[in-house]
LOBA-13377 format. One record per residue: y, x, z of N, C-alpha, C, O in turn. Coordinates in Angstrom, 2 decimals. Each point is the difference from the previous one (the first is absolute). Layout:
LOBA-13377
+---------+---------+---------+---------+---------+---------+---------+---------+---------+---------+---------+---------+
:     n_v :     n_u :     n_w :    ca_v :    ca_u :    ca_w :     c_v :     c_u :     c_w :     o_v :     o_u :     o_w :
+---------+---------+---------+---------+---------+---------+---------+---------+---------+---------+---------+---------+
:       Y :       X :       Z :       Y :       X :       Z :       Y :       X :       Z :       Y :       X :       Z :
...
+---------+---------+---------+---------+---------+---------+---------+---------+---------+---------+---------+---------+
END
This chain:
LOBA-13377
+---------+---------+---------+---------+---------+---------+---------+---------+---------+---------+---------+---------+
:     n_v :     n_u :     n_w :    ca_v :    ca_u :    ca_w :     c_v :     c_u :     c_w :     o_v :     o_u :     o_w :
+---------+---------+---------+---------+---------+---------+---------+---------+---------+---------+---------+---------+
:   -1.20 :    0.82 :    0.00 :    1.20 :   -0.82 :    0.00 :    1.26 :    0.86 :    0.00 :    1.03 :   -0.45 :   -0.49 :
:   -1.07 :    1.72 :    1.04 :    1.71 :    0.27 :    0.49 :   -0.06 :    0.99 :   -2.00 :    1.08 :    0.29 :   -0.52 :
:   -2.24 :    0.00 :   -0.12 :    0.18 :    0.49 :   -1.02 :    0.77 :   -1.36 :   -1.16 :    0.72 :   -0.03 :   -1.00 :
:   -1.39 :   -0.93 :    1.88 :    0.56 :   -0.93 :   -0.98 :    2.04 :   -0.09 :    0.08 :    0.89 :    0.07 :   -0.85 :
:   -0.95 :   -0.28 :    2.61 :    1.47 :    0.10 :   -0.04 :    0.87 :    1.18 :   -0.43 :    1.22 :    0.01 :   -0.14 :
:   -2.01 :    0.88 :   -0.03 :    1.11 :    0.88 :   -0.74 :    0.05 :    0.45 :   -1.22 :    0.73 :    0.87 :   -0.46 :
:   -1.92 :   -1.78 :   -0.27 :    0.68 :   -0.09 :   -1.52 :    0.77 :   -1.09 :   -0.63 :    0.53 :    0.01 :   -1.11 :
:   -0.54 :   -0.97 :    1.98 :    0.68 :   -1.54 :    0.12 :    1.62 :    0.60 :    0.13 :    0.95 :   -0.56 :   -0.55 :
:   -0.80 :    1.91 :    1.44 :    1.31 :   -0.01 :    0.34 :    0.61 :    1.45 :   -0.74 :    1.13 :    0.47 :    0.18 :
:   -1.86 :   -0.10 :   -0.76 :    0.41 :    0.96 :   -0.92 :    0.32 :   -1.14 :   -1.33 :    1.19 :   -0.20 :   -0.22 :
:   -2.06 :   -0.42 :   -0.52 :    0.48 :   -0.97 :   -1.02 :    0.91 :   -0.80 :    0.48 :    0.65 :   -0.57 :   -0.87 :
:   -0.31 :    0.27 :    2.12 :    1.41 :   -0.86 :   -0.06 :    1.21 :    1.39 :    0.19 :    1.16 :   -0.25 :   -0.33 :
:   -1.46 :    1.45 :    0.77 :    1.35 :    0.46 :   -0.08 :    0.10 :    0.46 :   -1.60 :    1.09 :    0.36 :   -0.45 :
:   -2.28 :   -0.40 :   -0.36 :    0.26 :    0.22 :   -1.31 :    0.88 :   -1.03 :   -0.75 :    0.95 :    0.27 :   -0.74 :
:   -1.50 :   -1.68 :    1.12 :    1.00 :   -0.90 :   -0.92 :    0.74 :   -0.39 :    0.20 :    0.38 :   -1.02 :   -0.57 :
:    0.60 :    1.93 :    2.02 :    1.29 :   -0.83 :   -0.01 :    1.01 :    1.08 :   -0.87 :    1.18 :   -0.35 :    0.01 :
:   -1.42 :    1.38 :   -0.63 :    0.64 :    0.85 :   -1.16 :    1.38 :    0.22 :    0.42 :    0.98 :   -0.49 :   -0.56 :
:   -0.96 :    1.02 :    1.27 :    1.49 :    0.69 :    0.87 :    0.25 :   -0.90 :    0.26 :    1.04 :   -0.26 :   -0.59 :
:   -1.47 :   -0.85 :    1.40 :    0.80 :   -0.66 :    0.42 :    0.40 :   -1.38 :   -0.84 :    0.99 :   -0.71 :    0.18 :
:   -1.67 :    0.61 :   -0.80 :    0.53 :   -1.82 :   -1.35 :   -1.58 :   -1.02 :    0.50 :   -0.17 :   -1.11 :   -0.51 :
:   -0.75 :    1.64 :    1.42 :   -0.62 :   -1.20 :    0.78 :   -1.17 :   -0.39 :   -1.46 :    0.27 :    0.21 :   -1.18 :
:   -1.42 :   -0.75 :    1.67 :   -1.22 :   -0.08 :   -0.12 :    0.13 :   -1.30 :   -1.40 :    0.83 :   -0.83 :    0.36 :
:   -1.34 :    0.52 :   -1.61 :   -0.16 :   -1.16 :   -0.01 :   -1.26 :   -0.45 :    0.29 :   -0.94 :    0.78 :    0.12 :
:    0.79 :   -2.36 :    0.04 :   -1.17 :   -0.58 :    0.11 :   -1.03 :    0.56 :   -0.40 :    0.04 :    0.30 :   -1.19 :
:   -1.11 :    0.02 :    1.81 :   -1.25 :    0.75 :   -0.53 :   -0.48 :    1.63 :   -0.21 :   -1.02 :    0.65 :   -0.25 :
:    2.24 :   -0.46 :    0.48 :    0.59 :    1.61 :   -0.44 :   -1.35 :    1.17 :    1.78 :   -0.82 :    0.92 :    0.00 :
:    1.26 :   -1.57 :    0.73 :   -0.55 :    0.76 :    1.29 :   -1.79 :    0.28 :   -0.48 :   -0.56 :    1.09 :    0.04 :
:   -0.16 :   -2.59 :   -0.54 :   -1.07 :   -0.23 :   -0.14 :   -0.12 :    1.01 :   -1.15 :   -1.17 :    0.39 :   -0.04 :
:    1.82 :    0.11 :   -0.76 :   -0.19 :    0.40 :   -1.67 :   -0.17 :    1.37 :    0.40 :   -0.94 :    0.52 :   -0.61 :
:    1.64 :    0.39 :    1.59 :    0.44 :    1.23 :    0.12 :   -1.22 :    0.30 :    0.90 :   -0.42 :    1.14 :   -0.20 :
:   -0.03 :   -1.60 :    0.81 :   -0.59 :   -0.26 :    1.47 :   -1.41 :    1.33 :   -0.68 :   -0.50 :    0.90 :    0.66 :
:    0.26 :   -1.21 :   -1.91 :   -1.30 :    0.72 :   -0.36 :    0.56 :    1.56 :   -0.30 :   -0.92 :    0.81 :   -0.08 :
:    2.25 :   -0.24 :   -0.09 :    0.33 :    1.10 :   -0.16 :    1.39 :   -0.33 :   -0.62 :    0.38 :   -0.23 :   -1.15 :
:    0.46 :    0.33 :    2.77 :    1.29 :   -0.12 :    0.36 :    0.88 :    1.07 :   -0.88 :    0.85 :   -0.34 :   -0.82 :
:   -1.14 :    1.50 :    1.09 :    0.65 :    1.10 :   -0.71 :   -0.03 :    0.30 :   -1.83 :    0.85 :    0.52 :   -0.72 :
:   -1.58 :   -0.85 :    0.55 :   -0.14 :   -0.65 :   -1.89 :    0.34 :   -0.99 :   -0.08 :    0.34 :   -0.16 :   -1.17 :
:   -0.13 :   -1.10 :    1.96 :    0.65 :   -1.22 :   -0.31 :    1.88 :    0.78 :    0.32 :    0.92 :   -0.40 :   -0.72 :
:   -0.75 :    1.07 :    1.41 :    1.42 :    0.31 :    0.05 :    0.51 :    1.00 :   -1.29 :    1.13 :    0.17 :   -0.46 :
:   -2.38 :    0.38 :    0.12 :    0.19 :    1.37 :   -0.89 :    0.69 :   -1.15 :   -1.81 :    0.90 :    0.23 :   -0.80 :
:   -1.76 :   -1.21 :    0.90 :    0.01 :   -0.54 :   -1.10 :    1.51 :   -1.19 :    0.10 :    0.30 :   -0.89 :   -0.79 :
:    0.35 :    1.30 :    1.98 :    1.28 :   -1.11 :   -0.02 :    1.04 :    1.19 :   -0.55 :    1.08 :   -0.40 :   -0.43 :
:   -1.28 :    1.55 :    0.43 :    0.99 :    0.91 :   -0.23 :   -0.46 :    0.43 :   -1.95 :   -1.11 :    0.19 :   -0.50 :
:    2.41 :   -0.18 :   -0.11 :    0.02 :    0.31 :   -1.13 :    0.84 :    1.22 :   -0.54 :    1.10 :    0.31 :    0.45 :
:   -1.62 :    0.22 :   -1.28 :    1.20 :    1.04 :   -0.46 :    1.00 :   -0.37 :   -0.53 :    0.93 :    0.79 :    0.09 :
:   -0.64 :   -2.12 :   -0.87 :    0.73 :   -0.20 :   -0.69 :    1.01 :   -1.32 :    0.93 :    0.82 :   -0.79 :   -0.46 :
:   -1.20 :    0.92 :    1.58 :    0.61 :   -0.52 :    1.11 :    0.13 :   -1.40 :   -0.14 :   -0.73 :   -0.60 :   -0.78 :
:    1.95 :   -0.22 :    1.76 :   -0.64 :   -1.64 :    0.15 :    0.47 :   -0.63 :   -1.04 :    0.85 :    0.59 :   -0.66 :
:   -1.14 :   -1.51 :    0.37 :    0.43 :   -0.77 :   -0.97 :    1.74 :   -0.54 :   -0.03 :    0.30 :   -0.55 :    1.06 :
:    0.56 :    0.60 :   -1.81 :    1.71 :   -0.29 :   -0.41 :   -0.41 :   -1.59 :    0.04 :   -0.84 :   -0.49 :   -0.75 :
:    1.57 :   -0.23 :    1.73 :    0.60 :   -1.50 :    0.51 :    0.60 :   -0.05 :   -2.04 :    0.46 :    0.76 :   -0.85 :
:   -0.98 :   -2.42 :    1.04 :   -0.12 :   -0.48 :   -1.91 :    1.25 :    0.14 :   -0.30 :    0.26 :    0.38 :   -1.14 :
:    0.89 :   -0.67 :    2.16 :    1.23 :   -0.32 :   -0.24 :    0.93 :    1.21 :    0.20 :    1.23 :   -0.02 :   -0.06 :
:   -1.93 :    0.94 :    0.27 :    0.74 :    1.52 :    0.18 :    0.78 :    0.16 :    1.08 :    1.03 :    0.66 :    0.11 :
:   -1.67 :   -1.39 :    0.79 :    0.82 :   -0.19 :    1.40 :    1.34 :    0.77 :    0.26 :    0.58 :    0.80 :   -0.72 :
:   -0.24 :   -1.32 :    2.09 :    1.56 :    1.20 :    0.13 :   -0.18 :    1.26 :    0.22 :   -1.07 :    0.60 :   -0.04 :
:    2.03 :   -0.20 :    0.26 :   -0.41 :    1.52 :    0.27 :    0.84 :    0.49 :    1.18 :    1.16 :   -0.41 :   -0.04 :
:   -1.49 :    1.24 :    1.18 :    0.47 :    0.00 :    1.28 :    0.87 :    0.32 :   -0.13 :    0.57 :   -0.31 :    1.05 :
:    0.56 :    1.12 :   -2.08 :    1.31 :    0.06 :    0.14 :    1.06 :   -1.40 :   -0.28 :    1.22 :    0.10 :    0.13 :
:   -2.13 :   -1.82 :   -0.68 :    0.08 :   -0.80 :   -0.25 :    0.20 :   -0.66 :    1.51 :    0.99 :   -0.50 :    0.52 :
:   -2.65 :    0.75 :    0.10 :    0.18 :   -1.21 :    1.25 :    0.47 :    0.69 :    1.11 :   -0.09 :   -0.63 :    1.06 :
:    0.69 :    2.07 :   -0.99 :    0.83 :    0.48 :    0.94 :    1.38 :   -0.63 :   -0.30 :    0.65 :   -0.56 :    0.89 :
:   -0.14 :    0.69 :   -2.43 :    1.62 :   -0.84 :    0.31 :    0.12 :   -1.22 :    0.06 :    1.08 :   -0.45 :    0.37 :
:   -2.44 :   -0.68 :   -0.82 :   -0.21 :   -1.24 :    0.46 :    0.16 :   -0.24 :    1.64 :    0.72 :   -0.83 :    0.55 :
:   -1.69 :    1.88 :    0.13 :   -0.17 :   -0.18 :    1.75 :    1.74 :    0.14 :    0.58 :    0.42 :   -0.88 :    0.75 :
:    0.79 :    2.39 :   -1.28 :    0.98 :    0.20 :   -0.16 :    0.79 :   -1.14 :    0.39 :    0.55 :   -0.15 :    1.09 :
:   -0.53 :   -0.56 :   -1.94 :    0.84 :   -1.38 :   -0.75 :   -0.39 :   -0.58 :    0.98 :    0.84 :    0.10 :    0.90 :
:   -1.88 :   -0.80 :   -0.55 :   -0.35 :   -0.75 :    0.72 :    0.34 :   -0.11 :    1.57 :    0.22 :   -1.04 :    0.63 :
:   -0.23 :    2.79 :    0.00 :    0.55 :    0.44 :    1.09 :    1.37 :   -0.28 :    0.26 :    0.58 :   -0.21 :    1.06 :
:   -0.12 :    0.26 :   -2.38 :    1.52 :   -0.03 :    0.07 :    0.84 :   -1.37 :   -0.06 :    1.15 :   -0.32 :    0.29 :
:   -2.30 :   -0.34 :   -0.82 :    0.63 :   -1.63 :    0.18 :   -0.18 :   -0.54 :    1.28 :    0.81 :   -0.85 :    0.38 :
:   -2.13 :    1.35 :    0.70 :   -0.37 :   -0.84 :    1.33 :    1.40 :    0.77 :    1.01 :    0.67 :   -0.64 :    0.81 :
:   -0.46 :    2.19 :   -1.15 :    0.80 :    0.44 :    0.18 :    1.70 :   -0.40 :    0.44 :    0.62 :    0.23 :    1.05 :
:   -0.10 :   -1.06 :   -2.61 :    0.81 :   -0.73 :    0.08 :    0.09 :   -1.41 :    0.57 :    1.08 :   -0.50 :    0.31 :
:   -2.20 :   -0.11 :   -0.18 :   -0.48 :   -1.44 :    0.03 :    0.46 :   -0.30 :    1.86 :   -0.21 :   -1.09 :    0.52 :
+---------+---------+---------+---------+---------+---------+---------+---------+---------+---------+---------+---------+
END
């Protein structure tokens, strides 16, 4: 049993992927070899570009800016 709990808890610290959390099923999937289920979330050609070309942090820093500056005045 405690071999069981510690591949149960190695595959859940595998699928929460720095930190972005498990989806459904994900703990059970990894559970057979946690460290190749993490090996295979990492790509060389890195994560996938948001469809809409999302903002870009020099974007939602002068959005947050603006925003400071209106509760600011308010």
């Amino acid at each position: 049993m405690a071999g069981q709990d510690t591949s149960e808890l190695h595959a859940a610290i595998a699928v929460t992927r720095f930190g972005l959390g498990a989806r459904p099923g994900e703990i059970e999937a990894a559970a057979g070899d946690p460290r190749g289920f993490l090996k295979r979330q990492i790509r060389r050609e890195g994560a996938d570009l948001p469809a809409n070309d999302g903002e870009t942090s020099a974007q939602r820093l002068a959005e947050f800016r603006a925003y400071r500056r209106e509760r600011q005045m308010a």
